[in-house]
DOKOLDO-597695 format. One record per residue (C-alpha): residue in one letter; residue number from 0; chain; x, y, z. Coordinates in pm, 1 decimal. Example, Ala and Ser with C-alpha at 12.3 -4.5 7.8 and 13.67 -1.06 7.14 Angstrom:
2
A	0	A	1230.0	-450.0	780.0 .
S	1	A	1367.0	-106.0	714.0 .
END
This chain:
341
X	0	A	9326.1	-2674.1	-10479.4 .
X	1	A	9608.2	-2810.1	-10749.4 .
X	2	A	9894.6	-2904.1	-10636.4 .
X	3	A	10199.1	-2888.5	-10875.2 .
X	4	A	10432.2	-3103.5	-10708.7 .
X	5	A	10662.3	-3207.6	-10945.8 .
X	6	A	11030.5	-3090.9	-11151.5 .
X	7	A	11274.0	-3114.2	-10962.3 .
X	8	A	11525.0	-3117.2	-11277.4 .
X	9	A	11441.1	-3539.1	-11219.3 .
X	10	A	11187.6	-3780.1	-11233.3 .
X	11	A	11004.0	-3715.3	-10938.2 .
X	12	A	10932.6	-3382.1	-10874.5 .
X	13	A	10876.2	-3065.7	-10790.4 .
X	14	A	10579.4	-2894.3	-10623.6 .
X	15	A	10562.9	-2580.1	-10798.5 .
X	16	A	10302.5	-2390.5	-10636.5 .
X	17	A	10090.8	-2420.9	-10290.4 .
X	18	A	9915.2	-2159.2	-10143.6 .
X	19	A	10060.8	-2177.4	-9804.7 .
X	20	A	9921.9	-1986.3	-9503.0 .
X	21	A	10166.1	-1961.7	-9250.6 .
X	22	A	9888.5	-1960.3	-8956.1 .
X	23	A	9672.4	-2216.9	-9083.3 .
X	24	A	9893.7	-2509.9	-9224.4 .
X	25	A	9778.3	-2748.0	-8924.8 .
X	26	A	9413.4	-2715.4	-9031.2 .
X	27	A	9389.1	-2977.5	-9264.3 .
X	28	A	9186.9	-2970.2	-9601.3 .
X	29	A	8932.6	-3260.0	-9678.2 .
X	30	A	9113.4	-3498.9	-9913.1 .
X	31	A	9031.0	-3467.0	-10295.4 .
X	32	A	9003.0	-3782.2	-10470.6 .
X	33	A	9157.0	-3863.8	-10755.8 .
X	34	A	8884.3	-3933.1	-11070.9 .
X	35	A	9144.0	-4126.3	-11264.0 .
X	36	A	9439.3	-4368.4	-11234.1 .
X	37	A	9737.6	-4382.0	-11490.2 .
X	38	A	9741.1	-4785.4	-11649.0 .
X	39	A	9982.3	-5018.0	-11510.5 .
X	40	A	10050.3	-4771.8	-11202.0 .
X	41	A	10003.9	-4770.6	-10842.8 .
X	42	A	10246.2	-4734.9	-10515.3 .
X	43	A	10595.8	-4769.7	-10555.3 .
X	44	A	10788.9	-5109.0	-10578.4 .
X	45	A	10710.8	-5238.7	-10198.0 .
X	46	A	10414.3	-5030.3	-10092.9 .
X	47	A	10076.5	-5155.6	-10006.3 .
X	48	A	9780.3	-5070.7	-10139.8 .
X	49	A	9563.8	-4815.1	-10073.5 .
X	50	A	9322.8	-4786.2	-9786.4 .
X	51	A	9019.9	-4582.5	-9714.1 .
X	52	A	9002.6	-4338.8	-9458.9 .
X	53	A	8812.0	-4158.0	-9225.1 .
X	54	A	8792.3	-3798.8	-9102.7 .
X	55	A	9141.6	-3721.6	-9034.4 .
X	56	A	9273.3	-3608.8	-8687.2 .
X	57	A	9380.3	-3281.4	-8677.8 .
X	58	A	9717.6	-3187.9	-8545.2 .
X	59	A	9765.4	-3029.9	-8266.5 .
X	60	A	9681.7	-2683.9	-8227.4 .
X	61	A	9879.1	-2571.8	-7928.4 .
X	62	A	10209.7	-2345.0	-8060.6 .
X	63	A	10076.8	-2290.9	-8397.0 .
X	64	A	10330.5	-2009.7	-8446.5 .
X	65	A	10728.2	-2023.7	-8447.2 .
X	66	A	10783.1	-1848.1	-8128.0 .
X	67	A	10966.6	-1536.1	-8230.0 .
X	68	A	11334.5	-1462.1	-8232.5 .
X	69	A	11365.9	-1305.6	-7902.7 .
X	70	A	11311.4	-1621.9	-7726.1 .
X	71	A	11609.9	-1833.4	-7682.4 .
X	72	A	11768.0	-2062.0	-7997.7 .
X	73	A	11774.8	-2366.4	-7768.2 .
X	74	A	11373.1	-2317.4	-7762.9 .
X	75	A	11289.0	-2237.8	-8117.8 .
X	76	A	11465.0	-2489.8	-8184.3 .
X	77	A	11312.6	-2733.0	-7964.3 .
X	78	A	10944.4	-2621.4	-8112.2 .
X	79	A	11102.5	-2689.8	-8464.7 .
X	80	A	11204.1	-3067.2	-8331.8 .
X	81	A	10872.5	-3078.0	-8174.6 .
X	82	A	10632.3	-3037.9	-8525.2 .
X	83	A	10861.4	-3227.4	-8713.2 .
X	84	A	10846.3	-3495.1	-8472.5 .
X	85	A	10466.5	-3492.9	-8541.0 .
X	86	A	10398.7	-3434.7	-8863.9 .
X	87	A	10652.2	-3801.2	-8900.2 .
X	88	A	10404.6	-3987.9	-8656.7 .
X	89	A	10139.8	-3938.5	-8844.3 .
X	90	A	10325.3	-3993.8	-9164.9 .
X	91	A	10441.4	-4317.4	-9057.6 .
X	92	A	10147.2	-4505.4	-9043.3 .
X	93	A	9936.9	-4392.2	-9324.3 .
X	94	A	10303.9	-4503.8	-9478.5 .
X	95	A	10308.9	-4839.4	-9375.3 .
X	96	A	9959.8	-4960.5	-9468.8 .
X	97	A	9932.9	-4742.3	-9762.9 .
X	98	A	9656.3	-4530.7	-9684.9 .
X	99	A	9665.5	-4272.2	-9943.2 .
X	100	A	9413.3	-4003.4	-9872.3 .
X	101	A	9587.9	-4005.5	-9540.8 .
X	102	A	9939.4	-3924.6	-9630.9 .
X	103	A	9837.7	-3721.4	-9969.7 .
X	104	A	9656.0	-3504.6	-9716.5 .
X	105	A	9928.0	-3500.3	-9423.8 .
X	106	A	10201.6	-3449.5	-9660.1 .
X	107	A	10029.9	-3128.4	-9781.2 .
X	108	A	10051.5	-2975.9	-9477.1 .
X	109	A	10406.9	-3098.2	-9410.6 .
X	110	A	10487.6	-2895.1	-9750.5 .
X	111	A	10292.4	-2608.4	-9624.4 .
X	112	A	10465.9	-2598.5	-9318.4 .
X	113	A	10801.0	-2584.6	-9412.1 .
X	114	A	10739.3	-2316.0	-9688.7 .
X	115	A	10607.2	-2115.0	-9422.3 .
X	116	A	10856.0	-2159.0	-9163.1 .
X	117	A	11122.1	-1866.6	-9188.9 .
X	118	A	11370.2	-1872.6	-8871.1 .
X	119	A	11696.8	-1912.3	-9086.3 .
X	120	A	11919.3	-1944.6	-8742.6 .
X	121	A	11698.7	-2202.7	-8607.1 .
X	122	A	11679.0	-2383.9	-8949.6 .
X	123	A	12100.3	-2376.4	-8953.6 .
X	124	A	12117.3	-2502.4	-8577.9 .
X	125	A	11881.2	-2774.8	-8644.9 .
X	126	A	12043.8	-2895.8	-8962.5 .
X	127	A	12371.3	-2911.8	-8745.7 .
X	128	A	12272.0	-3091.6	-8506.3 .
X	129	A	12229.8	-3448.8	-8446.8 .
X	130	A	11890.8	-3502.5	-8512.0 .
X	131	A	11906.2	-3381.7	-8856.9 .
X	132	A	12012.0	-3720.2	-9031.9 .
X	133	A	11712.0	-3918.5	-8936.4 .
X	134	A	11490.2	-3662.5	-9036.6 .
X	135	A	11619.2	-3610.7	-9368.6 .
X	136	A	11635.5	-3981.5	-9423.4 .
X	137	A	11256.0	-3990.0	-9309.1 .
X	138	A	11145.5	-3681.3	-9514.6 .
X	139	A	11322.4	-3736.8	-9801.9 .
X	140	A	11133.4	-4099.1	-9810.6 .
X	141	A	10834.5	-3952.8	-9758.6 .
X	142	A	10864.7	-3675.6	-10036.4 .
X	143	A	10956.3	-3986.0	-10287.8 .
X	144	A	10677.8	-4161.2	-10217.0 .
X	145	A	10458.5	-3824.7	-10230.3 .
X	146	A	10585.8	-3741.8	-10547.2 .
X	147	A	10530.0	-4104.5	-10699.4 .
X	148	A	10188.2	-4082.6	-10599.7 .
X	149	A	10072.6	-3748.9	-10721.0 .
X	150	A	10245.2	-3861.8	-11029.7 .
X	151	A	10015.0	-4114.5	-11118.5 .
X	152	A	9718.7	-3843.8	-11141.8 .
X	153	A	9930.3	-3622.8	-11308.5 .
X	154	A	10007.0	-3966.5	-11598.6 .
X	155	A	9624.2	-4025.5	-11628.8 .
X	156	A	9593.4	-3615.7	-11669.2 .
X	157	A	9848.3	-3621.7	-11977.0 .
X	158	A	9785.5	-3925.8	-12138.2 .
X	159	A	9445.7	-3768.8	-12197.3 .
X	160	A	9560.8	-3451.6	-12344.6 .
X	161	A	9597.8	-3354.2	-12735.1 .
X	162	A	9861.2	-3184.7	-12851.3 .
X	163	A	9812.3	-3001.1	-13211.0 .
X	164	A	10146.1	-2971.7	-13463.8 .
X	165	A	10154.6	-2610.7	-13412.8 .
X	166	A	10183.8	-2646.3	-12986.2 .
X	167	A	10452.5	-2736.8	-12744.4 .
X	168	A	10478.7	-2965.5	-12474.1 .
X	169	A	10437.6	-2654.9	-12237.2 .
X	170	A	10055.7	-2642.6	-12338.4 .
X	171	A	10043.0	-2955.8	-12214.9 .
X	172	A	10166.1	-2963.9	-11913.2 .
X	173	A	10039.9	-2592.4	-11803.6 .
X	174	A	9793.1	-2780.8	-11525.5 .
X	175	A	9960.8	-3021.2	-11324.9 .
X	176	A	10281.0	-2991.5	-11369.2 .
X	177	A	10351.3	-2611.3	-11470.8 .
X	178	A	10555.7	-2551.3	-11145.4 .
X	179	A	10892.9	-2799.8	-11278.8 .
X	180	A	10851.5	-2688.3	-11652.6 .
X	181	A	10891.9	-2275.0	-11569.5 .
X	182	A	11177.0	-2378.5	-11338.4 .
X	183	A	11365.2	-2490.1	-11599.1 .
X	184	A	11323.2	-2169.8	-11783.2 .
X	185	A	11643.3	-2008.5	-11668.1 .
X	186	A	11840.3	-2289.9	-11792.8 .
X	187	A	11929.3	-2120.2	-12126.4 .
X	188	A	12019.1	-1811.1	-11950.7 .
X	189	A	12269.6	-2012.2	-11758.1 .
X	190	A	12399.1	-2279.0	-12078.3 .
X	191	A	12506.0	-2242.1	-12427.0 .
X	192	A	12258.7	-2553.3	-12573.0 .
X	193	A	12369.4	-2441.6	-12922.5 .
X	194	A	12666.8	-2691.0	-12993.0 .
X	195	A	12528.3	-2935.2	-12765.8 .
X	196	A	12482.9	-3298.1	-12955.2 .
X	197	A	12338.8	-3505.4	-12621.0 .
X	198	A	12217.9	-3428.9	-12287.2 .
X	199	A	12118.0	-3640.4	-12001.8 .
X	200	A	11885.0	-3642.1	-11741.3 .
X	201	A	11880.0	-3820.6	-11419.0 .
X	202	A	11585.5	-3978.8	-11246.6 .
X	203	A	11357.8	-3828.1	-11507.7 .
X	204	A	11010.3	-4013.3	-11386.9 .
X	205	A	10698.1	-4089.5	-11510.1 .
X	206	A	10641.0	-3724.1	-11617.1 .
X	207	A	10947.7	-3558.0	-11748.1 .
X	208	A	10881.3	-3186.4	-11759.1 .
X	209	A	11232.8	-3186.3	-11776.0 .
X	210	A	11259.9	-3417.9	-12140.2 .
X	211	A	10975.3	-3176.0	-12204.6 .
X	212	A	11115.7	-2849.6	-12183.5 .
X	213	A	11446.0	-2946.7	-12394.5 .
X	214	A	11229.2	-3080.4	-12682.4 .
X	215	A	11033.1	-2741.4	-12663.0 .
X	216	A	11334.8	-2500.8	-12595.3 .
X	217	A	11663.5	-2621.5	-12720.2 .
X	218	A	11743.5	-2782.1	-13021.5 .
X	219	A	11952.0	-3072.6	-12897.0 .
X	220	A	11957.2	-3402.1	-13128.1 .
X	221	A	11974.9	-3640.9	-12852.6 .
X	222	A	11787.0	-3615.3	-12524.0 .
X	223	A	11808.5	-3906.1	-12264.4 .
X	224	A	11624.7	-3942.0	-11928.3 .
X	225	A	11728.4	-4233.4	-11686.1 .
X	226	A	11531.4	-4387.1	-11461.2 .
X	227	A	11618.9	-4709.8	-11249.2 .
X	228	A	11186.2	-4788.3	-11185.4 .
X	229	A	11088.1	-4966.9	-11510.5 .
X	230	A	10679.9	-4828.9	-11468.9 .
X	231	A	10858.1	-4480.0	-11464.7 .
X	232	A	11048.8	-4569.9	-11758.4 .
X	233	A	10717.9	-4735.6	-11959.1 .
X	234	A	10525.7	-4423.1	-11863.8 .
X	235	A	10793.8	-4185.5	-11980.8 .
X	236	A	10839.2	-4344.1	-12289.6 .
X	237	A	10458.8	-4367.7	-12371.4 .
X	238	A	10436.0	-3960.1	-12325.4 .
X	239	A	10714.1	-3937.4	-12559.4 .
X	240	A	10590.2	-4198.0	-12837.3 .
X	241	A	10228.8	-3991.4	-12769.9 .
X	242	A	10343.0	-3700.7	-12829.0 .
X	243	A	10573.6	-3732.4	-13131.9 .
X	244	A	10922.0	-3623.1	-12901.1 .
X	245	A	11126.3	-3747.9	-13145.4 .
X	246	A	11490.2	-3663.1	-13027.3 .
X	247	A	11362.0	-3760.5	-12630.4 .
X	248	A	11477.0	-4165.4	-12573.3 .
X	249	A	11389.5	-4332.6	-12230.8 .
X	250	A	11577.2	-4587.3	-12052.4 .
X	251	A	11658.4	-4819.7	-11706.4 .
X	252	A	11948.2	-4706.3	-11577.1 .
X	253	A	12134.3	-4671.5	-11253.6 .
X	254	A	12245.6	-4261.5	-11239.3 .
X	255	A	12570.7	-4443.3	-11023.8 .
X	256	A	12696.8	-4671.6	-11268.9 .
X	257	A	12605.1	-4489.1	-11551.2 .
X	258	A	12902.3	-4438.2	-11850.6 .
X	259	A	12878.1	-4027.0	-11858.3 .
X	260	A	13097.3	-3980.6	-12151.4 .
X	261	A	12827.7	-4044.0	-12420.8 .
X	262	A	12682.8	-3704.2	-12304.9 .
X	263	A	12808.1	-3363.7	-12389.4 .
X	264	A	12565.7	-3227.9	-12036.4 .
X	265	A	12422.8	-3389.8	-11735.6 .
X	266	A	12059.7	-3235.6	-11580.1 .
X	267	A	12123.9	-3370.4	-11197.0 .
X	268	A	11816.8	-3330.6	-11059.5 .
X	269	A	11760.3	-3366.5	-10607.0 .
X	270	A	11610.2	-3733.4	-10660.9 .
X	271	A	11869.4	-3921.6	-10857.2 .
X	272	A	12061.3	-4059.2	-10537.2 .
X	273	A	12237.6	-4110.8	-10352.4 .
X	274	A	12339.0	-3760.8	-10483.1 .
X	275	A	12736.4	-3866.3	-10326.5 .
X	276	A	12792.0	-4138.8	-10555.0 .
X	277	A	12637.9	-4032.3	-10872.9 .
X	278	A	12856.6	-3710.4	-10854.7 .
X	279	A	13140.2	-3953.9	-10756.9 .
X	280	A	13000.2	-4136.6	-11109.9 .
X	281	A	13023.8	-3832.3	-11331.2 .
X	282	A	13326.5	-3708.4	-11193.3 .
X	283	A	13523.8	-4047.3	-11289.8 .
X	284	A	13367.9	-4121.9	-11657.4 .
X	285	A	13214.6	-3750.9	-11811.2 .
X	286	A	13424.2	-3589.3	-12042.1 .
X	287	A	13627.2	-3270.5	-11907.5 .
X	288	A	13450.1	-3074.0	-12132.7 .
X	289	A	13094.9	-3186.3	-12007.0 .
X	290	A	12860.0	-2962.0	-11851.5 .
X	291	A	12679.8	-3034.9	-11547.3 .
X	292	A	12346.7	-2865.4	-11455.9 .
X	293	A	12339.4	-2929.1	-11070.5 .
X	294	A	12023.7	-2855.8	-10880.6 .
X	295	A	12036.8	-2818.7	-10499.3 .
X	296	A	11814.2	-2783.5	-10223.7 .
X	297	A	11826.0	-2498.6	-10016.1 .
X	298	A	11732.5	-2388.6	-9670.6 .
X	299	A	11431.3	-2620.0	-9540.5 .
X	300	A	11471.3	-2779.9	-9928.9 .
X	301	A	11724.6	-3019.4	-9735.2 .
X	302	A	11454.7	-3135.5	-9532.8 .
X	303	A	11357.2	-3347.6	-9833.6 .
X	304	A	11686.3	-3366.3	-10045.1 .
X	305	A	12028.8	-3443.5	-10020.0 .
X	306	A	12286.9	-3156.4	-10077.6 .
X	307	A	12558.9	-3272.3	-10263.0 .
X	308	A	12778.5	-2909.2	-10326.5 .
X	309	A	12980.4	-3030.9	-10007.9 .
X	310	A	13091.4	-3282.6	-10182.3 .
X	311	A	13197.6	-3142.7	-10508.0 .
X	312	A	13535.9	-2968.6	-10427.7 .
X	313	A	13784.4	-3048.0	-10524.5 .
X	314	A	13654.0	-3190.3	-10858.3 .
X	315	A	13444.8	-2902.6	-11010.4 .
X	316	A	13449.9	-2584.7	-11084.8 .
X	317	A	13145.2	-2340.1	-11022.6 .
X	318	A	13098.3	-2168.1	-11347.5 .
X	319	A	12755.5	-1978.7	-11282.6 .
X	320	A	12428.7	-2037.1	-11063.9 .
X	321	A	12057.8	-1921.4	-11144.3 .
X	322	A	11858.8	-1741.5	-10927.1 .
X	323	A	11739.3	-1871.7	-10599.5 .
X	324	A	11447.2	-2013.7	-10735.6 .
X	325	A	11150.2	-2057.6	-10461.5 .
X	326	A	10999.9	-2371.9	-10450.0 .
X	327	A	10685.2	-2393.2	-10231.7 .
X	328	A	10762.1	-2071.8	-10097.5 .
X	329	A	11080.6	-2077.2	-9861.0 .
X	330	A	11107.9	-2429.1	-9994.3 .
X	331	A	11399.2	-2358.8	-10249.5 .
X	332	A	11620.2	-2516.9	-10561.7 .
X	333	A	11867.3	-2349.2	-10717.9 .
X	334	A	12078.7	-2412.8	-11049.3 .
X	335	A	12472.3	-2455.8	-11058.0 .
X	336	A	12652.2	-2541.0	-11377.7 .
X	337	A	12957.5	-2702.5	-11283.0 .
X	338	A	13248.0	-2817.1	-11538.2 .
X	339	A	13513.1	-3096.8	-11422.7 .
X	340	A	13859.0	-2991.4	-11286.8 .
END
């Protein structure tokens, strides 16, 4: 099975499809190895390498399924808590001593969970309560270090393509990343790109679908992705040098000290963070004419991602938002376009 895993509007990135099966996502798949590694890569800055690994245990198989809404809120949630709780013991470990396979394989399932759980008011009641915070700090770790990973295949994949005068970067990328490049598709639906001179992206990884799509589908002179991990930066920059994107420039920057007003729009993507202080960043130094392309998690999405809409009253205005876009089924993103008050 492919998994797309990567967009996110940023540099580490979306999972665009999984075939989920909402009453078998705790029988885990033997882990696929991967046939190639990208040069120069490996686990992020501070991770260990890679161990082998066994046959892996299967989670538990009591309570497979969400126990429906006539039971009480206090216990759905409560069963919520409960597979949460393990999927992040098993995540842990395979976390700490870098055991790939392990994680790939338990993250997986963690995705395939969460795109098929569906009880909205246990979801809400959850995120409001005090547990929440940890988990999203622990997720949203977790789906970083996921997406770095699955990256690195997804690099080797690439760099290995051929790309003839006549084809776009979409032809390219059609295999293992297909899932962030059709989910920026709405953007020129949503924004005039026309009279734009520069654009920005934030957090735009080691394979920018994102770059990607605006060399294919707008016209805009100057396109910038940011990244504060060098190796995403190198990596970035080779795709573009390979592939002749000759109005996409890389560089190492941080997205919350960044000087906005070169940039006539802003692509702020769920993995530049933290998402508080980069809006704070754009809202101080972008010009009042800039656009901002905002995407933001949505219902279990926040498992993984920051929201940052709570935080942008007073200082923007919501001109228009896409369509609720699903993301790993329930899983979603969604595009606002916001323009500074």
């Amino acid at each position: 099975m492919r998994l797309n895993i990567f967009g996110f509007g940023s540099g580490a990135k979306d999972a665009g499809a999984l075939d989920a099966d909402a009453t078998g996502f705790l029988d885990p798949q033997p882990a696929q190895k991967a046939t190639a590694k990208a040069p120069k890569t490996g686990a992020r800055k501070g991770s260990k390498a890679p161990l082998a690994t066994g046959k892996s245990r299967t989670l538990s198989r009591k309570s497979q399924t969400p126990p429906p809404n006539t039971e009480s809120l206090k216990k759905r949630v409560k069963w919520l808590l409960a597979h949460l709780e393990e999927f992040r013991q098993r995540l842990q470990p395979a976390m700490d001593t870098g055991n790939t396979d392990e994680f790939v394989l338990v993250m997986q399932n963690y995705l395939a969970f969460i795109a098929a759980y569906s009880d909205t008011v246990a979801y809400d009641a959850f995120e409001l309560g005090p547990a929440y915070p940890e988990y999203l700090k622990f997720f949203h770790r977790a789906s970083l270090e996921f997406a770095w990973r699955m990256e690195e295949k997804a690099f080797a994949e690439i760099a290995e393509a051929e790309l003839q005068p006549w084809q776009r970067m979409k032809e390219v990328v059609s295999e293992c990343i297909s899932g962030s490049y059709s989910c920026m598709e709405e953007l020129p639906t949503l924004v005039d790109f026309s009279q734009m001179r520069s654009i920005v992206v934030l957090g735009c990884g080691k394979v920018p679908a994102s770059l990607f799509f605006l060399q294919d589908q707008t016209n805009v002179p100057a396109i910038v992705g940011i990244d504060n991990l060098q190796e995403a930066v190198d990596c970035a920059s080779a795709l573009a040098t390979k592939f002749k994107l000759d109005r996409v420039r890389v560089i190492n920057a941080d997205a919350t000290k960044l000087d906005y007003s070169f940039f006539d729009a802003i692509y702020f993507g769920p993995f530049a963070t933290p998402r508080a202080d980069v809006l704070k960043q754009i809202r101080s130094t972008a010009r009042p004419n800039a656009t901002i392309i905002l995407r933001e998690p949505q219902f279990t999405g926040s498992l993984a991602f920051e929201r940052v809409l709570p935080f942008m009253q007073p200082a923007f205005n919501l001109i228009k938002a896409g369509d609720a876009k699903k993301y790993l089924g329930r899983f979603m993103l969604r595009h606002y376009v916001l323009k500074p008050r």
